[in-house]
C-alpha positions as a printed NumPy array, in Angstrom:
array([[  3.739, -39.018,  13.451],
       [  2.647, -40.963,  16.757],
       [  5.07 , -40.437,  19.138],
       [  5.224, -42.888,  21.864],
       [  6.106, -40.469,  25.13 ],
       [  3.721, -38.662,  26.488],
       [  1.447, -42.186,  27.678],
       [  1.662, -43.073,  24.231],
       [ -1.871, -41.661,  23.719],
       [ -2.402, -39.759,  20.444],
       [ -4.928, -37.155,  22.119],
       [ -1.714, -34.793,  22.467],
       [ -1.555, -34.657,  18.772],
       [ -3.978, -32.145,  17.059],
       [ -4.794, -31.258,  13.743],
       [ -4.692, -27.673,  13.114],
       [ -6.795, -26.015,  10.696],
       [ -4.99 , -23.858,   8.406],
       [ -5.196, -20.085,   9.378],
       [ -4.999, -17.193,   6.842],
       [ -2.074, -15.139,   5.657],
       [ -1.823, -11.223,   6.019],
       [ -2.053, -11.271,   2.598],
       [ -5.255, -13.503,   2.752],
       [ -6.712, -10.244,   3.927],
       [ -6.755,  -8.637,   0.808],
       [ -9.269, -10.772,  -0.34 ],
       [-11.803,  -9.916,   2.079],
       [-15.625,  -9.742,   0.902],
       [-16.266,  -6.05 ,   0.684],
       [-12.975,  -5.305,  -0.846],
       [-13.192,  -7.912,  -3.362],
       [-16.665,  -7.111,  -4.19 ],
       [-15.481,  -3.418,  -4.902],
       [-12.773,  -4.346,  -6.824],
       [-14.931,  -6.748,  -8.686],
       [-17.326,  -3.848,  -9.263],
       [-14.442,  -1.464,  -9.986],
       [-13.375,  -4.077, -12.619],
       [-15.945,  -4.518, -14.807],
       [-16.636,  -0.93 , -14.529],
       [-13.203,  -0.712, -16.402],
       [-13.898,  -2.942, -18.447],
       [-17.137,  -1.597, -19.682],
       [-15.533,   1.74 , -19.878],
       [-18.063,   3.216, -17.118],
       [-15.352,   3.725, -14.551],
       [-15.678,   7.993, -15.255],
       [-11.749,   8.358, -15.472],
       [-11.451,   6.133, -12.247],
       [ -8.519,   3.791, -11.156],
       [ -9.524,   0.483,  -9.751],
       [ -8.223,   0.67 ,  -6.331],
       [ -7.892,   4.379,  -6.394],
       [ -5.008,   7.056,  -6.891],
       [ -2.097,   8.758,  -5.105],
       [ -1.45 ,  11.983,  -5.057],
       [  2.778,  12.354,  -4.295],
       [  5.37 ,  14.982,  -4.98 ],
       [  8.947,  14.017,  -5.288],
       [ 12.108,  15.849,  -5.306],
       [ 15.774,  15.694,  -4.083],
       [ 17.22 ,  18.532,  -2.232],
       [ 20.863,  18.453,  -3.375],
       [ 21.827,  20.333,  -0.715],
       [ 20.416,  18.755,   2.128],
       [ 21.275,  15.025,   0.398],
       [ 17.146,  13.983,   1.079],
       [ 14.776,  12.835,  -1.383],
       [ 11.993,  14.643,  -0.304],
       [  8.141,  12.951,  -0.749],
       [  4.941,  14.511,   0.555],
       [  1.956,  12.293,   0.745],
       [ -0.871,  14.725,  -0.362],
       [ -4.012,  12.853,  -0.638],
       [ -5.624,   9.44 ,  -1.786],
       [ -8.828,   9.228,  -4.043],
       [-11.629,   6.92 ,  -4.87 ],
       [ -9.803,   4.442,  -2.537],
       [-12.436,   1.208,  -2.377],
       [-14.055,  -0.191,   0.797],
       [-12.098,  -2.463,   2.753],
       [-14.822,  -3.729,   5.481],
       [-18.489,  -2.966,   6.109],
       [-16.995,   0.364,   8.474],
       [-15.005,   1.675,   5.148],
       [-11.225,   1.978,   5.352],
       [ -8.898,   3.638,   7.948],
       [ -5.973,   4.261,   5.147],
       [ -2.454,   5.229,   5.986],
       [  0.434,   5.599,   3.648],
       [  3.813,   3.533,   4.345],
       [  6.527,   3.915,   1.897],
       [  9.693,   2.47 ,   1.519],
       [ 12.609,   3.462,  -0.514],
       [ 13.723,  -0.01 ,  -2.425],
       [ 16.064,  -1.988,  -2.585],
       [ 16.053,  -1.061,   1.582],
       [ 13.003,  -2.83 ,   3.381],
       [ 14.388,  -2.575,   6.821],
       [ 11.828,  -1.182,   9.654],
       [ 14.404,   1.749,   9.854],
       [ 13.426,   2.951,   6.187],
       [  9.74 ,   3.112,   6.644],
       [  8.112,   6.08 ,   6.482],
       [  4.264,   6.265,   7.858],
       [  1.904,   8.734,   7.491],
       [ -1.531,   9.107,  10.395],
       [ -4.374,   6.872,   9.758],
       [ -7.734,   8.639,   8.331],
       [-10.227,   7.228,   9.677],
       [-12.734,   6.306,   7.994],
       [-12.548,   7.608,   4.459],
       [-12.211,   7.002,   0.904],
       [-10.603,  10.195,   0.052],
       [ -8.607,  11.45 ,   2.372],
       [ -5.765,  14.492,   3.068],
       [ -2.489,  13.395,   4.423],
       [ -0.502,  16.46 ,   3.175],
       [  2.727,  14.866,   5.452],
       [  6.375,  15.287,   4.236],
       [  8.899,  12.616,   4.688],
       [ 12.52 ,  12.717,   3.523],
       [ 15.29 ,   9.299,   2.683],
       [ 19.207,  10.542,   3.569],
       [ 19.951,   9.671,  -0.208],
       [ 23.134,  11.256,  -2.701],
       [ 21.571,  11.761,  -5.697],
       [ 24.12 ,   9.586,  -7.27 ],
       [ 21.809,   6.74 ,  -5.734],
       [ 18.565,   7.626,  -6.697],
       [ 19.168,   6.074, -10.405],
       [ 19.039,   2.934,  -8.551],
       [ 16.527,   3.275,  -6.468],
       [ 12.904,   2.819,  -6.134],
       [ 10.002,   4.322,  -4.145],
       [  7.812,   1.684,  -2.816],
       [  4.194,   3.645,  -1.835],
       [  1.63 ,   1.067,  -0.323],
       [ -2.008,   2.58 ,   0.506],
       [ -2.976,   0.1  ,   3.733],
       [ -5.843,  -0.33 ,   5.971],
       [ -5.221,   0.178,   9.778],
       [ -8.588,  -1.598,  11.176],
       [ -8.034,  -2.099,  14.705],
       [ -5.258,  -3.634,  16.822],
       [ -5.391,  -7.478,  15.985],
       [ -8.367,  -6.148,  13.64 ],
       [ -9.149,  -9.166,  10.855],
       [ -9.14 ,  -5.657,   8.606],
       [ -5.672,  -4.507,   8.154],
       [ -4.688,  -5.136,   4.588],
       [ -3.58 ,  -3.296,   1.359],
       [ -5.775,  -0.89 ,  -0.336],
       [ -3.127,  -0.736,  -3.784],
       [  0.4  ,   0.241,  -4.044],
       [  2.431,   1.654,  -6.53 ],
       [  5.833,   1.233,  -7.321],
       [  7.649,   4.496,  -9.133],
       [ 11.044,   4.013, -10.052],
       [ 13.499,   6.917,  -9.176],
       [ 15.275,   7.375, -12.456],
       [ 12.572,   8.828, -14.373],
       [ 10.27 ,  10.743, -11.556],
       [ 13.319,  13.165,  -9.997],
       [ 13.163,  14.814, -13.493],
       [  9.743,  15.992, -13.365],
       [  9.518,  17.302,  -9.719],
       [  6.027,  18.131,  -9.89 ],
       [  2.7  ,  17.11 ,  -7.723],
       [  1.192,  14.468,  -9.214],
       [ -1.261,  11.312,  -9.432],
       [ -0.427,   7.818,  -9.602],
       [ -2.649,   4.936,  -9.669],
       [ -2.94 ,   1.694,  -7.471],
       [ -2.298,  -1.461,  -8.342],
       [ -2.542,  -4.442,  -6.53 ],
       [  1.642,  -5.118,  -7.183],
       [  2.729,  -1.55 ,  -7.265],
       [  3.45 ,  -2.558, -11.418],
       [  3.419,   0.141, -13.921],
       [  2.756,   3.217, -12.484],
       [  0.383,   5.245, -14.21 ],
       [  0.184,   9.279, -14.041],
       [ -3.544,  10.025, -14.04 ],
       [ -4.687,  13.297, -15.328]])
């Protein structure tokens, strides 16, 4: 690894300590102490009804005419603590297999709260032909600050098209770390 330019003196070469991933800041101490709590809360069966990382509260229909899939974001509950200020949740959403920056869809950032009210609609140009395929990707993140340590995902949920456009009705969905299994809460 010496390289013998530079006045063949080693002091050039550095060793770098590792730094953390974005998704190393998932695992920061209040949030994983919540979700820890949270956990054996489940566990034990004291949770009161309550998803571990919180719940979702979506409605989802396509508008044939218009060719949309329409989503509105209503509101988040019981979403856990992501530093010592609380979270600054937004919603971002993506309508999978497409992940391109073009496909996003954001809601505003609530600042600091654990339940809050987004009631935002957002619509994909989709046929409804496509949907079957398809799958809406709905992450919960925290905004922290700009190059905060605090941004990070609160849970996701992943809710596959083919069997939600049949119920289009408001409803809850809980948060997983991996968006796996959606769950409709009562």
């Amino acid at each position: 690894l010496l390289s013998s330019n530079l006045g063949g003196s080693p002091s050039h070469l550095s060793v770098k300590e590792p730094t953390p991933s974005i998704a190393s800041d998932i695992s920061l101490p209040i949030a994983t102490q919540e979700l820890r709590q949270r956990l054996r809360q489940l566990e034990n069966g004291t949770t009161l009804g309550q998803s571990p990382l919180g719940q979702i509260q979506l409605t989802i229909r396509h508008s044939s005419q218009r060719n949309k899939l329409m989503v509105v974001v209503h509101s988040c509950r019981n979403l856990i603590t992501f530093s010592e200020d609380g979270s600054d949740p937004y919603v971002r959403m993506y309508l999978l297999p497409d992940k391109r920056r073009s496909g996003r869809r954001k809601t505003s950032v609530s600042k600091k709260n654990l339940n809050p009210v987004f009631d935002q609609a957002f619509d994909f140009s989709v046929p409804l032909s496509d949907l079957q395929r398809r799958t809406l990707d709905v992450a919960v993140k925290n905004s922290g600050g700009f190059l905060s340590k605090d941004k990070g995902l609160l849970g996701k949920v992943l809710i596959p098209l083919s069997e939600e456009l049949s119920k289009n009705c408001t409803q809850w969905y809980d948060l997983t770390e991996d968006g796996t299994r959606p769950n409709i809460a009562p």
